[in-house]
N, C-alpha and C positions, 0 to 999 in steps of 0.2 A: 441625585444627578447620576445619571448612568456612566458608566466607566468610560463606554463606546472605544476597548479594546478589545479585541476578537482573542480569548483564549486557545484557539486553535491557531492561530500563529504561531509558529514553531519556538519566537525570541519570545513572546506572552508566556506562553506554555513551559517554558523553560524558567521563567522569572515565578512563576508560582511554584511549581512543583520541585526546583533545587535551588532556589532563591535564598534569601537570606531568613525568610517565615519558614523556608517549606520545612524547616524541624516540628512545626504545629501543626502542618497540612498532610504531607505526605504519605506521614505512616496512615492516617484514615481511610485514605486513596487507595491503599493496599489494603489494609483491612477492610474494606467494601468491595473489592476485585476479589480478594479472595475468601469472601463471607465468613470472616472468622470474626468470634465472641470469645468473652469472658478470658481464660487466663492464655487462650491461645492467640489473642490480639497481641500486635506488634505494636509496642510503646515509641521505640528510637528506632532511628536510622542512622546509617550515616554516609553521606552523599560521596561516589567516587569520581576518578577523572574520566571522564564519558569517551575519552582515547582510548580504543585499544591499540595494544602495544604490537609492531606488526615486525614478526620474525623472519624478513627478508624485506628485499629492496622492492622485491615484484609483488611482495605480498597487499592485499586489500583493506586500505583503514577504514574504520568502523567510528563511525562518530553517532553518539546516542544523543538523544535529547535530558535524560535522565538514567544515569546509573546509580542504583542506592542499596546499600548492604544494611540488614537487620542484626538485631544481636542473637540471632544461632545461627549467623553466617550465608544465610541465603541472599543469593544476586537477584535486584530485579534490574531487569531493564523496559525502562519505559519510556515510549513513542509516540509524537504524534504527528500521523502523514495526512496533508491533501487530499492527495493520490494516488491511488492502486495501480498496478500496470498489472501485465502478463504473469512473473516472476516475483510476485511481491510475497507468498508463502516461501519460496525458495529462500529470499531475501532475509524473513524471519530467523528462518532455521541455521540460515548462516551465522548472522548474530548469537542465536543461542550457542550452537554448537564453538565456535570462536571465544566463548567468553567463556565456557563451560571448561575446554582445552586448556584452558591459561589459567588455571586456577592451579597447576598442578607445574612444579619445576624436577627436571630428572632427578630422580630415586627417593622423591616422596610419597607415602602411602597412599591407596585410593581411597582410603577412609575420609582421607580428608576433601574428599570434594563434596563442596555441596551443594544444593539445588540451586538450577537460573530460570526465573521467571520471567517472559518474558509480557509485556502488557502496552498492547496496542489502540489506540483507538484511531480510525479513519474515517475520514469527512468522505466516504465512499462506498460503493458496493461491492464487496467482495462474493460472495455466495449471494446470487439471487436467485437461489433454489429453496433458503431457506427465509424464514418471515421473524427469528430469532434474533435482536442485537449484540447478542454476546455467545461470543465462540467462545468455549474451550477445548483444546488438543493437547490430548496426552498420550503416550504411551501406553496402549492397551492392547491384548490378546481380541483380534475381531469377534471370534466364538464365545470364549468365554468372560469377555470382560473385563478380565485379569490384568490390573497393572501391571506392566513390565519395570518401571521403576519409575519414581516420582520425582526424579531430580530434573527431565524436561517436563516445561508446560509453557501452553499457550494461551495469553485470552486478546481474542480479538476483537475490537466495540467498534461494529457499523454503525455508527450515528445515523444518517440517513433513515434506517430503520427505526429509530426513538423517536414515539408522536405522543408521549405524556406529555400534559398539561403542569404546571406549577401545582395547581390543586390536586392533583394525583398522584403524586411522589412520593413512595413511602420508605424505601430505602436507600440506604446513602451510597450506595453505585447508583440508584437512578437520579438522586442527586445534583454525582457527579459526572455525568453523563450530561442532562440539560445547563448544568453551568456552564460544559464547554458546549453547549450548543445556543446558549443565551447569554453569556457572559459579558459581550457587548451592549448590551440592552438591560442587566441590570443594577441597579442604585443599592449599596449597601446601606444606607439610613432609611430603604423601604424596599426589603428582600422580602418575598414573599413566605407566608407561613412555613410549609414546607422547608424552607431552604434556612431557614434559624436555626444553625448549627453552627457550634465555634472556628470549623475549619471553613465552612463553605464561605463564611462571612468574612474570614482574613483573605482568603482568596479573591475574593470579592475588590475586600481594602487594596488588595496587592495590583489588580486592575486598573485601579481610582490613582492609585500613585504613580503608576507608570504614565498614564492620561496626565497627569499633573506634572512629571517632570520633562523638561524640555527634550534634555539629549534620549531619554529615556522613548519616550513621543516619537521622534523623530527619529530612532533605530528599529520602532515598531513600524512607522509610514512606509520606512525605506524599503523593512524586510516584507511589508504587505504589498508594493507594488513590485518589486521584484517578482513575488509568486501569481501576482497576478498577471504578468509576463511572462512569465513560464508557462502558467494555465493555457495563457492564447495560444503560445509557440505550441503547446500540444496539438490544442482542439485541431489550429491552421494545417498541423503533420499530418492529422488524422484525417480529416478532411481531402488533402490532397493526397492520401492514401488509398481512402478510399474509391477519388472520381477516378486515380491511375487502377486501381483495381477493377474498377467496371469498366473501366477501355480495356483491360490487359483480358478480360474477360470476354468481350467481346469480339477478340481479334483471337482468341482461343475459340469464340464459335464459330469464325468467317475460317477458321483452319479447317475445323472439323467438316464444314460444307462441303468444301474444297476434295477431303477427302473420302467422303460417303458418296461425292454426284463422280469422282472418277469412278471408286470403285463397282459401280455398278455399269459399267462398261469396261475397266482392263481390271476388276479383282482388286483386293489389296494391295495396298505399296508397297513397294520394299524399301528396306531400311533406310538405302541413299537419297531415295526421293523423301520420305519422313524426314529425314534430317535437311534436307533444302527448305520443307514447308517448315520448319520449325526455323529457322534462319529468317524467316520473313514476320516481320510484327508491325505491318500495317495494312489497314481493314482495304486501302483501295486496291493497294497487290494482289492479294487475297480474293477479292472481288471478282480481277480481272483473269483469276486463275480460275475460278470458279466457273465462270462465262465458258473459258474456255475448254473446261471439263467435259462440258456436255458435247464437244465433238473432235477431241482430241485423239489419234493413233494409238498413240501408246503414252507411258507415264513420261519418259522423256521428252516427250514432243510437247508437254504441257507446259513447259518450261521455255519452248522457242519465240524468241522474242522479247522473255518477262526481263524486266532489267531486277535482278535480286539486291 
């Protein structure tokens, strides 16, 4: 029976990967983000308070979806967003750098900090310059390629971009990758080949349980129509963003009229009549200034009459 929990639900997402399994799940998760084998695989974790701790009243809290420390000490922080905005690298690097900062209390050695990893995946497009699902950013010399140090890193997984089939999946980031892109859709007593792996399959079970417990159910419903409220309240912003953009835009060209049919009878404006056209942000004003361009005296006298 399929789970029909959406793993990319921020409270899903949370319930698998720092749940009460994810001591089974998560170090996997990591070791497939960061392709590591053999003795360099991460066995434990152990999951921290996803709070960061915020050194002032005015200061910016940071609430993670997963924070998890290995045993040589490295931070990951792991995400998982909806939605991209403008500022959503910005966003990243705050987090790192934040978390990175706090790792250290006055006049203890720099030796001791160690590396934050930060690992992303969005149900979004971020770089559609690139046809690659998985960023990484690091620290490097542009020229010669040179790390500069390896205590930042980024990897970021555009889902949108991942169009493997079940039958095509050969490694366990691609995996983990189509779990959270099909996770609602599939039945742990008939996972598909590829995906018969011990973690993928408790994550799977972790799905099926949530589905099966009531309050459990019903904090996933709640937090699913929530963001699908949000989603609308965007699209609606943007939407009316954009038709105020094409008006604001074309009362920016009813300006410019105004000012190319004067000047080719009194010259350019000066400053004070620039700044009266610019005081006026409607297309029929604009219009009737325009009309009256074409046989006006002088730049003042364009003005006689206009109610501003």
């Amino acid at each position: 029976m399929e789970t029909g929990i959406d793993p990319k639900v921020d409270i899903a997402f949370k319930r698998v990967f720092a749940g009460k399994e994810c001591l089974a799940i998560t170090p996997n998760l990591l070791n497939a983000v960061l392709n590591l084998s053999g003795k360099q695989r991460i066995v434990s974790i152990r999951i921290l308070n996803p709070f960061s701790h915020k050194e002032s009243v005015e200061d910016r809290q940071i609430i993670l979806d997963v924070k998890a420390r290995d045993e040589s000490g490295r931070e990951f922080l792991i995400e998982m967003q909806m939605v991209g905005h403008q500022y959503f690298p910005e966003r990243l690097l705050y987090y790192l750098a934040k978390n990175y900062s706090q790792q250290l209390v006055e006049g203890e050695k720099w030796k001791l900090l160690r590396p934050v990893i930060v690992i992303c995946f969005i149900n979004d497009v971020l770089c559609p310059q690139t046809t690659g699902y998985h960023g990484l950013y690091e620290m490097l010399d542009l020229t010669t390629k040179v790390r500069f140090s390896d205590h930042w890193q980024l990897h970021v997984f555009e889902l949108p971009k991942f169009h493997k089939s079940a039958a095509e999946l050969t490694t366990d980031i691609e995996r983990w990758t189509y779990f959270l892109q099909h996770g609602a859709e599939l039945d742990p007593a008939a996972l598909p080949a590829a995906l018969q792996i011990p973690e993928v399959r408790l994550a799977t079970e972790v799905l099926q349980k949530m589905s099966h417990d009531t309050l459990e159910r019903h904090q996933y419903e709640a937090r699913q129509r929530f963001l699908r409220d949000q989603a609308t309240n965007i699209a609606d912003a943007e939407e009316t963003g954009i038709e105020k953009g094409i008006e604001i835009g074309r009362v920016s060209e009813a300006r410019e009229w105004v000012v190319e049919i004067g000047a080719l009878r009194l010259g350019p404006p000066p400053a004070n009549i620039r700044a009266r056209l610019e005081a006026i942000n409607t297309r029929s004003q604009l219009k009737a200034l325009r009309d009256r361009a074409l046989d006006c005296s002088t730049w003042d006298s364009l003005f006689d009459g206009n109610q501003e």
